[in-house]
Structures are given as structure tokens and as C-alpha cells.
C-alpha positions, 0 to 999 in steps of 0.5 A, a space after each residue: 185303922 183310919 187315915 192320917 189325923 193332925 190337930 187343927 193347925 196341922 203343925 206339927 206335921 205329925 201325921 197320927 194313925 187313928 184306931 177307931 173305937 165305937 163302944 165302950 165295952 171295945 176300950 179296954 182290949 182296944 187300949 191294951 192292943 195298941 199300947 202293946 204295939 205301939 208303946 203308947 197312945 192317946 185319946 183323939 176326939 174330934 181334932 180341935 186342939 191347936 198344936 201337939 197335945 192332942 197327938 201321941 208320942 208314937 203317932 197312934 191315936 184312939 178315936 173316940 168320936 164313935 163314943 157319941 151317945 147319950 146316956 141318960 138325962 134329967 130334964 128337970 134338973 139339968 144333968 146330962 150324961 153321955 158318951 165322951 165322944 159327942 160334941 157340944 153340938 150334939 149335946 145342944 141339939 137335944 138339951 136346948 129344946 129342953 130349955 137347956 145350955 152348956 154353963 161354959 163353951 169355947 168358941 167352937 160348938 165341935 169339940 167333944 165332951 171328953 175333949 173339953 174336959 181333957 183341955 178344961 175349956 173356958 168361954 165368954 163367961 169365965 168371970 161368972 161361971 169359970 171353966 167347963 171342969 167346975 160343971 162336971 160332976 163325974 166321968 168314968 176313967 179307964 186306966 191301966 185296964 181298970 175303969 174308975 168313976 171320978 167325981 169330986 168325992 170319988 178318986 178326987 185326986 184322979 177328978 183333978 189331974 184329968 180335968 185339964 189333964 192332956 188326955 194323960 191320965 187314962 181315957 175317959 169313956 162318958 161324963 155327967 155335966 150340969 147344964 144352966 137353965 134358959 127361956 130362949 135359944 137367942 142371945 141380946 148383944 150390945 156391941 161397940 168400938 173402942 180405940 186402945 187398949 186402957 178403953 178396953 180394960 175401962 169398958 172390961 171393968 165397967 160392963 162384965 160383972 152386968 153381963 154373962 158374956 163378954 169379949 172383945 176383937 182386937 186389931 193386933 196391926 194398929 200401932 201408937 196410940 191406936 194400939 189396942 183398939 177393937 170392938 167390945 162385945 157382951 151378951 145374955 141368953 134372952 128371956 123370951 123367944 124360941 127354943 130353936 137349935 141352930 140350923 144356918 147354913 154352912 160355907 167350906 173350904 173345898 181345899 187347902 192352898 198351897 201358900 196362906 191366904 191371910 198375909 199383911 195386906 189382906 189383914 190389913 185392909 180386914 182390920 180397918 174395915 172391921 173397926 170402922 164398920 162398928 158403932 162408936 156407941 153401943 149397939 143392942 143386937 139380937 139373934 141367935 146362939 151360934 153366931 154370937 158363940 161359934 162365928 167360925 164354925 160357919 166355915 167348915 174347914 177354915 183352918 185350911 185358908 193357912 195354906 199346907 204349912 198351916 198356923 199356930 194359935 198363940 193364946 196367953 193369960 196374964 195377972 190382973 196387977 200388970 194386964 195393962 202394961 204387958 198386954 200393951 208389950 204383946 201388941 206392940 211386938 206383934 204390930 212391929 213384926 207385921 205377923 198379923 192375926 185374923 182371930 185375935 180375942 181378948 178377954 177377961 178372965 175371973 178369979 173362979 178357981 177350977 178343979 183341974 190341975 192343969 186349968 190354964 185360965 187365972 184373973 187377968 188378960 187372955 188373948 188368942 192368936 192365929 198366925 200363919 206358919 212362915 219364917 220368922 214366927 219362932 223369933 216373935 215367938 220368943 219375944 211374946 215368951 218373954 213378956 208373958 213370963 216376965 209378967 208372971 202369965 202362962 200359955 194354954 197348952 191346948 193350943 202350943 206347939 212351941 213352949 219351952 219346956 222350962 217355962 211351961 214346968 215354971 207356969 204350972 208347977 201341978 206338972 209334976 203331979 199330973 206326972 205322977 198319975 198319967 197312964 204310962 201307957 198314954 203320952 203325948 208330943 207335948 207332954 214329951 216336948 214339956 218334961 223331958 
């Protein structure tokens, strides 16, 4: 048995007892032991969901990143298959120099497959390509002591509920993904500041549909009519250069504070520095992969600099019909609260529908938050409940660990279907937290 686990904001403080599993053949008994101890547990990949719906009910996790290799692949066609506990990186480190990458990833290269099946991750590109789910072709699903293979054409209804589906369903052992074609390993990036929000959604609608890529940072402390104000950003996998894998060097958090390093001041003073640093015109940028898609994974550990009591991400999607209006509501309550973010990204979403149940994204605003947890947090919270709501949006459950129960049932009425078909021995904090 490993030591203590958390999800990657370490709130809540739940500490997890992990259960290592190393083959797939081991799952099984591996499974039935410790539900029978326990009641029930969960599949824990690599621990890079947010709040607690990556942390069993009874505190007694399955480690799958000894799950973490390949099966086989198919370099003419682009399908690979592997084990559900290798990451991104892992499956990028091989399919690249094969001219190779992954159709959709989130902004960290460390999540294992299993995982971003499990969450239905979605990146940068979700207006052209959709979440991961819509690239799985199949999984093996074991359940009840059974193992099944799920695809769009065998046990559909499985297929469905598991994409997006918590890790709730049963444990997936592999999975086949299809993989986009590339020339090169680098990304052409065009980059520019905007001053509010209404430029944002002018430059969204004028440059998605011309790019693969397309985000922005947004300064969540600018008040009145800077509100809203970022830098924009789009790419596109270049179409001549090298097929290397990323090799930068990494930095670390050697510790965990004991207070926060990110308070007002310090954000701040990082936001106007930022903003103004970046050209008012656009500026074409060309480099490599990973830090166009995974900034942050330079920093090992960075989820440490929130201090012991650690932090929540706040990540909602609101319709297309009031984006506008109620993402403005959003940054407004935040900027008057004064509970700044480091990370704070905006994006579009499209109108690709996925396969899972459970998929968070709809056409609309998406926009991802980091705060630090400290007292006043939960009553900001409300109040971004509220508008989200009111405004017909949805929080992402990977990364919760507060929603009510009520408005998470009324976001996703395909709940009560996933419920049907989990695994009675599998739960989770925030299944718990949602249903009961």
C-alpha cells in the first residue's frame, strides 16, 4: 500500500491510501480485495483532478500508473492502444517522432489516458475537433469482476456513461485512441493583447474558425472598463520542422509553504505586467509543443506555492445566447471580491457534441480559475454559482469541490443514468457529495 494521495489542489483534505496495481491481469482480485475490505474504491491515475472526484468514498484508492504501457500501434494509421495508466507524455514521446499527436489535449501533458477518458478532457481546439472521447475507439472496462470491451458499436451505453463518467463506471485496463497526422513537432503562434471583454468575443469569432488552437489569459483583478482585458492567443501545428519531443528543462517547487504565495498584491503586480508586456498588434511566435500546450508543467509541483491549505479551480461553461453578458457578471464579482487568480483562461467552446454522458463542455464561454483556499472563498463561490446557473452554464466536475448537489443534478440531467450503470463497488467524494 503507498502513502497518502490528494487530487492536485489538496482540498479536500481527504488523504487517499493508494493500492498499486502493476498488471492487468492483477486487476481483478486486485478490485474484489479491496472493495471487500473497504466497500468501495476508485481508479487514481496520476492525481491531477482538481477537488474530490478523483478520491474514493472510503478513502481507498486503486493505483493505476503501473498500468503504463503500450499495446500496440499502427503508424500508418495513426491508432495507438495502451495501457490506461500511461500519460500523454508517455504516448507523445513515442507517436511524435511517428509524425503523430494526440486530436485533443488539456493544458497538462500528465494525466493518464484512463484519466482523460474518465474526465473527457477537452484543449485549445474543442471547436474543431471536440473532447478526447470523440477520439476514443475503444477501452476494456472491467466491472463487477467482468471485463468488457466498449466502443461505439459494443456495450454503446457502457462507451457512453464511462466517457466523462468519474471513473464510476468500472476500471478501464487500456484504451485505443486515434492520433492527427503532423509534419512537425512545433506550433506558429500569432499572439495579442485585447482590452475588454466585448474584444475578446470580437477577436474569438474573427480568428477561431482560421486556426486549430485558440485561447486566451485573462486579467481576472481589472475593473470598469478594462474588464475582461487579456492577451489572445492561436496556433497551428507548423508545416515544416522537426519531429523532436520535448526535452526543456524542469524547475520544482522543493516545498509546500505554509501560507500561499499568490495573494492580491502579488497578482496584481503579475497581471499588469503581463497585459502590458504583450503587443497590441499580433505577433507571429514560433516554438515548440509544450509551451504553447503545457506552460505549467515546467514547474513540477506547482500546485504546492497555494500554501498547506491548497486552492480550487473554479472552471464553468456558459451558452453562446448570454456568453457575453454573464461572463462579464463572473469577472466583475471576482475583481470586487479581490480573490484574484494566477491561472485564469478563457476560451470558446464549439458545438461538437461528445459521446459521453457526462461531457462538461457545450457551445459557449469557458473559463478556468485557481484560487487559494482562505476564508471568504465559499461566499464568492455562491455568488459565481449564481450567475453560471441563472445563465443556463455548468461547472466541470473534475475540477469541483464544492458544487451543490442541486445544481450539478439540474446541469447534467444524464446523472441519473450514469447512476444506473456505476459499479456498486466503485464511489466517489463527489458522486456522494452530488446524489445523496
Amino acid at each position: 500500500m503507498s502513502g497518502s494521495l490528494y487530487s492536485w489542489g489538496q482540498y479536500p483534505d481527504k488523504p487517499q491510501s493508494g493500492h498499486p496495481s502493476n498488471w492487468r491481469d492483477d486487476l481483478p482480485d486486485l478490485l474484489g480485495q479491496v472493495s471487500r475490505a473497504h466497500g468501495t474504491t476508485l481508479p487514481y491515475g496520476n492525481g491531477r483532478s482538481y477537488g474530490d472526484s478523483c478520491l474514493a468514498s472510503s478513502d481507498h484508492v486503486l493505483c493505476m500508473r503501473g498500468l503504463d504501457r503500450f499495446i500496440e500501434a499502427d503508424w500508418e494509421t495513426g491508432t495507438v492502444c495502451a495501457e490506461a495508466g500511461i500519460t500523454l507524455a508517455e504516448i507523445l514521446a513515442i507517436a511524435i517522432p511517428q509524425g503523430w499527436f494526440l486530436a485533443v489535449t488539456p493544458g497538462t501533458q500528465f494525466v493518464t489516458l484512463g484519466g482523460a477518458i474518465a474526465n473527457d478532457v477537452h484543449g485549445k481546439n474543442h471547436h474543431v475537433r471536440g473532447t478526447f472521447g470523440k477520439h476514443v475507439l475503444s477501452f476494456a472496462l472491467l466491472r463487477e469482476g467482468q471485463a468488457i470491451v466498449c466502443s461505439t458499436s459494443s456495450n454503446s451505453q457502457l462507451y457512453s456513461a464511462t466517457i466523462g463518467g468519474l471513473g464510476l463506471t468500472g476500471i478501464i485496463s487500456w484504451a485505443c485512441i486515434q492520433l492527427i497526422p503532423i509534419r512537425a513537432s512545433q506550433i506558429n503562434s500569432a499572439v495579442v493583447r485585447f482590452s475588454n471583454l466585448a474584444e475578446f468575443f470580437s477577436l474569438s469569432a474573427e480568428l477561431d474558425h482560421q486556426h486549430e488552437y485558440s485561447v486566451a489569459w485573462i486579467d481576472c483583478l481589472a475593473k470598469g472598463r478594462d474588464t475582461g482585458r487579456g492577451v489572445f492567443i492561436v496556433g497551428d501545428h507548423a508545416q515544416f520542422g522537426t519531429l523532436e519531443v520535448g526535452s526543456r528543462s524542469k524547475l520544482s517547487v522543493p516545498f509546500t509553504p505554509p501560507l500561499s504565495l499568490i495573494n492580491h498584491l502579488s497578482l496584481q503586480a503579475f497581471n499588469q505586467a503581463y497585459w502590458h508586456v504583450h503587443p497590441g498588434t499580433p505577433k507571429r511566435v514560433r516554438g515548440n509543443y509544450e509551451p504553447f500546450f503545457y506552460p505549467l508543467d515546467r514547474i513540477l509541483h506547482w500546485n504546492r506555492v497555494y500554501g498547506r491549505r491548497g486552492f480550487q479551480q473554479y472552471q464553468c461553461v456558459i451558452p453562446d445566447d448570454v456568453a457575453d453578458v454573464a461572463m462579464r457578471e463572473v469577472l466583475e464579482a471576482i475583481a470586487d471580491a479581490g480573490h484574484g487568480s494566477f491561472l485564469a483562461v478563457l476560451k470558446r467552446c464549439g458545438d461538437i457534441q461528445s459521446p459521453g454522458l457526462l461531457s462538461f463542455p457545450l457551445p459557449g464561454a469557458s473559463l478556468a480559475l485557481d484560487f487559494p483556499q482562505k476564508q471568504g472563498l465559499e461566499k464568492l463561490f455562491l455568488r459565481l454559482d449564481h450567475i453560471v446557473h441563472e445563465a443556463g452554464g455548468r461547472l466541470y466536475p473534475a475540477k469541483d469541490a464544492h458544487m451543490s448537489g442541486s445544481h450539478f443534478r439540474r446541469a447534467y440531467p444524464a446523472w441519473e443514468q450514469l447512476e444506473a450503470l456505476r459499479d456498486p463497488s466503485l464511489n466517489s467524494h463527489f458522486w456522494k457529495r452530488v446524489t445523496e
